[in-house]
C-alpha positions in Angstrom: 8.7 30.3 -2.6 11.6 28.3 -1.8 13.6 28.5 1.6 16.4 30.2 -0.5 13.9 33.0 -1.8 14.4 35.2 0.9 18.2 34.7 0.7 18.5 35.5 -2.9 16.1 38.3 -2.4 18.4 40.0 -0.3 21.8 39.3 -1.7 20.5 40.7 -5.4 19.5 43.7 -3.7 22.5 44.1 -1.6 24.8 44.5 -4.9 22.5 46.9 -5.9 23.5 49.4 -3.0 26.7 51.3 -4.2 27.4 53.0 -7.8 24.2 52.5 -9.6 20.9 53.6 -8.0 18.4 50.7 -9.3 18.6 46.8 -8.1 15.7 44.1 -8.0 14.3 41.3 -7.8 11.9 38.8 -8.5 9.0 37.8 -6.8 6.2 36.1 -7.6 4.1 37.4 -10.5 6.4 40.6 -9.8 9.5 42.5 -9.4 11.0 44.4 -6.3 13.0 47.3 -7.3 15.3 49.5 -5.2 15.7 53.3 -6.9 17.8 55.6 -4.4 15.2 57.3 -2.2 12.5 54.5 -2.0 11.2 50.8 -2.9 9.0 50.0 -6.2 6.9 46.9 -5.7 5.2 45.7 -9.0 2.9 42.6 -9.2 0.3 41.0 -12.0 -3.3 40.4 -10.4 -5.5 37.2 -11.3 -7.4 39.7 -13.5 -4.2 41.0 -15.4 -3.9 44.4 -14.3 -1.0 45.3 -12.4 -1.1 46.6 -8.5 1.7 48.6 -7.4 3.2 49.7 -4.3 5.9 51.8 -3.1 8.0 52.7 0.3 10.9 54.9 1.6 14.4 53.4 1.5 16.5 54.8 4.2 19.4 52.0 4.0 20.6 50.5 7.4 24.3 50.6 6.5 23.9 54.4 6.4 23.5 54.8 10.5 25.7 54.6 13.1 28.6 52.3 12.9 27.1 50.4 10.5 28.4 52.7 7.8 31.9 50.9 8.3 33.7 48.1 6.2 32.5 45.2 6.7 29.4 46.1 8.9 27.7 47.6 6.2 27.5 44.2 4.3 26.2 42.6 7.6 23.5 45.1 7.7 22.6 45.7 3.8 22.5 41.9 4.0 19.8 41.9 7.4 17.7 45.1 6.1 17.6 43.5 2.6 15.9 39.8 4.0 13.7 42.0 5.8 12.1 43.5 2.9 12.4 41.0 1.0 10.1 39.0 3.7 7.2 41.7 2.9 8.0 41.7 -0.8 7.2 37.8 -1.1 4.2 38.4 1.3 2.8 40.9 -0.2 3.5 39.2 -4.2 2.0 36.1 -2.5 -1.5 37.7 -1.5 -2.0 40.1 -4.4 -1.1 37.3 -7.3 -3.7 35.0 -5.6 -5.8 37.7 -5.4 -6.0 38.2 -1.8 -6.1 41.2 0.8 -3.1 42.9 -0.2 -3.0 44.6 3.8 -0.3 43.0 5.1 -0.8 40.1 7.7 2.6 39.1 9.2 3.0 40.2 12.7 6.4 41.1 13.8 6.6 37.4 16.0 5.4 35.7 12.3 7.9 37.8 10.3 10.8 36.6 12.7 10.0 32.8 12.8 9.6 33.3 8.8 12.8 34.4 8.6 14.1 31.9 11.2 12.9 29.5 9.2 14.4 30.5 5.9 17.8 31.0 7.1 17.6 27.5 9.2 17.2 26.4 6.0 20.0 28.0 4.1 22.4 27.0 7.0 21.9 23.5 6.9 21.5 23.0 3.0 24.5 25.5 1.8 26.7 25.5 5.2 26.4 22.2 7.0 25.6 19.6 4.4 28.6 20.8 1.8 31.2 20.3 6.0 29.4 16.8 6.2 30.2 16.1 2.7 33.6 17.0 2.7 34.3 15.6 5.9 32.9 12.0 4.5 34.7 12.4 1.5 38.5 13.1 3.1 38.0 10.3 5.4 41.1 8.3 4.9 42.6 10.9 2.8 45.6 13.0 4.3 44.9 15.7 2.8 46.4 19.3 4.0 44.1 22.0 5.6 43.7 24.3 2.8 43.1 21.1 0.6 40.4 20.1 2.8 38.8 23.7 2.8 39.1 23.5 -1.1 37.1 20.3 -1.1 34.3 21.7 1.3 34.0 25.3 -1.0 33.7 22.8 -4.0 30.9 21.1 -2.3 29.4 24.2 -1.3 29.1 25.5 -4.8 27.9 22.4 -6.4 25.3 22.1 -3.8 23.9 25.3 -4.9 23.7 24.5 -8.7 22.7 21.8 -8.5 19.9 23.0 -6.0 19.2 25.9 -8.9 19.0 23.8 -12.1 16.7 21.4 -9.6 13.9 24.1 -8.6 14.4 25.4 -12.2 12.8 22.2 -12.9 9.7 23.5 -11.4 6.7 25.2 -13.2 6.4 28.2 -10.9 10.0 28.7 -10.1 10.5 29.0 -14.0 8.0 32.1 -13.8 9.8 33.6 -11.3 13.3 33.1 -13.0 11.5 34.3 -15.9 10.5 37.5 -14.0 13.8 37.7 -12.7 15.1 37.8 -16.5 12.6 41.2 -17.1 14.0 42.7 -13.6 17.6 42.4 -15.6 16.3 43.2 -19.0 14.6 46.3 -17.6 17.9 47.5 -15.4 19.6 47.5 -18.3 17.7 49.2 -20.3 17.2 52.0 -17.7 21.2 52.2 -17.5 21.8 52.4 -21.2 19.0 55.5 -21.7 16.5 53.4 -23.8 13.5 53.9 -24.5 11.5 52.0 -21.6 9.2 50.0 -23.8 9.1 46.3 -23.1 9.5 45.5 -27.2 12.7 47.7 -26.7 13.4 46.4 -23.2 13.0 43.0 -24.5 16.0 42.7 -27.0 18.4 43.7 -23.9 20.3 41.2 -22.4 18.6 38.8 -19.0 22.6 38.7 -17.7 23.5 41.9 -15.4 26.9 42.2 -13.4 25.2 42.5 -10.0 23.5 40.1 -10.1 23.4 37.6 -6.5 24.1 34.3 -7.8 27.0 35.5 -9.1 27.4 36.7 -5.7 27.3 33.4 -4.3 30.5 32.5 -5.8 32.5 35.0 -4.2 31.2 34.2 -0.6 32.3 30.4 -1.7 35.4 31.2 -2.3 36.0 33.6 0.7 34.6 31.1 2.9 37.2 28.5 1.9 39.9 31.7 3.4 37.9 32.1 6.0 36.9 28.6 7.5 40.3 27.6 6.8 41.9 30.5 9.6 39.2 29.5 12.1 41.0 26.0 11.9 40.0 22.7 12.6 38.6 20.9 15.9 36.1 18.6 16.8 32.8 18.6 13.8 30.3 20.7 16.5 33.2 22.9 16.2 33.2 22.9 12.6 29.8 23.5 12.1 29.5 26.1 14.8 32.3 28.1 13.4 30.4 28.4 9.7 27.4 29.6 11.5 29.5 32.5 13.6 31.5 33.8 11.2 28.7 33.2 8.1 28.4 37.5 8.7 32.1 38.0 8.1 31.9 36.3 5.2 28.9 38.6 3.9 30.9 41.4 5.0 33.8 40.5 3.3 32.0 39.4 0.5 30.1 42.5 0.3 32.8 44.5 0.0 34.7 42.4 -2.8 31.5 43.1 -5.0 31.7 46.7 -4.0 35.0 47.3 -5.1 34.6 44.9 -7.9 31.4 46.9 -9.5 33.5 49.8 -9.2 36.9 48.6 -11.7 36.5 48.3 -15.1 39.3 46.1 -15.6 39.8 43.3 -13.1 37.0 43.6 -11.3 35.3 42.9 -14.3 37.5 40.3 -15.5 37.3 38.4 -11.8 33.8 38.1 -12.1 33.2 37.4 -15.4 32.9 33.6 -15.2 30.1 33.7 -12.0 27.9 35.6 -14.9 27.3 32.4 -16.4 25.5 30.8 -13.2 22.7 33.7 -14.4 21.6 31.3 -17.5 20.4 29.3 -14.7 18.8 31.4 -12.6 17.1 33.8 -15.2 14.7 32.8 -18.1 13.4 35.0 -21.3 10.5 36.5 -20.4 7.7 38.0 -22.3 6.1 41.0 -22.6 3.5 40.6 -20.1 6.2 40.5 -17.5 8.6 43.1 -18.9 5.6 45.5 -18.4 5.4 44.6 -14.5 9.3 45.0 -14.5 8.9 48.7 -15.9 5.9 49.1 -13.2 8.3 48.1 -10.5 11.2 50.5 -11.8 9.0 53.4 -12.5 7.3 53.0 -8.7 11.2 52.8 -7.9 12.5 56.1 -9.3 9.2 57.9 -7.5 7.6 58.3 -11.4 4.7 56.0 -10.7 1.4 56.4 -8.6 0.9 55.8 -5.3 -1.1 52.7 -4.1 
């Protein structure tokens, strides 16, 4: 998995926390799915059949003061990378048909996670402020101008880095199982019949989805980084690592309210729906049928593993 699997793990799953019970995910050979009282893990052995899994979901953002605006992002966001961590292990050792006990300790799980969001910070935060700041050089350009150029940067960074790993044998089977995870939702939320030749004709584009999620925390960022102002570039850079959280927050609670109107929510995030072609594929049946798994462990209808 790539260092923004984790990431995209738990920003999917984060929309999928107000209104409508059910969000997911892809992993590999599998789907992660969220129902309201507990977590569905689906994944396709070596041999075909599929293992399953399931856990309680008792969501951070409902305890303490974590239930606020704003904090409740922060903490949907941190709970969500943590199970998406033991999602991707677990997917990892059953599709190569390993021990499916799992074997990160908590010291492994936090330098895994370390790692992963290293990543993320110096691919999607600090390259797009070096770029920017290259590319104004000798421009006099005004502040929010020059936040406008680094939010443009940002977000084609991140395409680009998508159609890129699309490119990729294996990431094209997990974009493919992220396309069933969608088909499957949708399915569930217009009362069809959960088959995957019926799931199949629905769409692979859902309106929670996280990539188009990434849009809005590009766009609020340029607000953001713009108010923290300028200074010298450790400055810069330090800033979009401290207030990276507000941004989720406020973020967050865009989608929230956005999910909720059926007029210009809808309409505002219409356009970020598009990114989806790039990060979904068509699936087949095969992996439709793991999607259901996942769901069906997710609403507390499937066995225990």
């Amino acid at each position: 998995m790539t260092l923004l699997g984790r990431l995209l793990v738990a920003i999917h799953l984060l929309l999928s926390a107000e209104k409508i019970p059910v969000g997911g995910q892809a992993v590999i050979e599998g789907v992660l799915m969220r129902g309201p009282s507990q977590w569905g893990l689906a994944v396709r052995r070596p041999e075909g059949e599929i293992w399953t899994k399931a856990w309680g979901n008792r969501p951070w953002s409902s305890q303490g003061l974590w239930r606020f605006p704003l904090l409740r992002g922060m903490a949907t966001m941190a709970e969500m990378l943590v199970v998406g961590t033991r999602a991707l292990t677990l997917s990892a050792q059953v599709s190569l048909g390993e021990d499916e006990e799992e074997k990160l300790s908590p010291w492994e799980l936090a330098l895994s996670l370390a790692v992963a969001i290293a990543g993320v910070v110096c691919l999607f935060l600090l390259l797009p402020l070096w770029v920017s700041t290259w590319i104004q050089e000798g421009l006099r350009l005004s502040v929010w101008a020059r936040h406008l150029l680094e939010g443009l940067v940002r977000a084609v960074v991140f395409i680009g880095y998508v159609a890129l790993i699309g490119l990729w044998k294996d990431m094209r089977r997990v974009f493919a199982y992220h396309g069933a995870e969608h088909k499957t939702i949708n399915a569930w939320e217009a009362d069809a019949t959960l088959k995957p030749h019926v799931v199949g004709r629905y769409s692979r584009i859902h309106g929670r989805c996280g990539t188009s999620f990434i849009l809005v925390v590009v766009a609020v960022s340029i607000v953001v980084f713009a108010l923290v102002g300028g200074g010298p570039w450790w400055w810069k850079g330090l800033s979009r690592v401290i207030f990276l959280p507000l941004v989720v927050g406020i973020s967050y609670e865009i989608i929230r309210w956005a999910s909720r109107s059926e007029g210009l929510g809808r309409a505002i995030m219409a356009p970020a729906l598009y990114l989806q072609y790039l990060t979904t594929r068509e699936p087949d049946e095969d992996q439709i049928e793991v999607a259901l798994a996942a769901l069906r462990e997710a609403l507390g209808d499937g066995n225990r593993s």
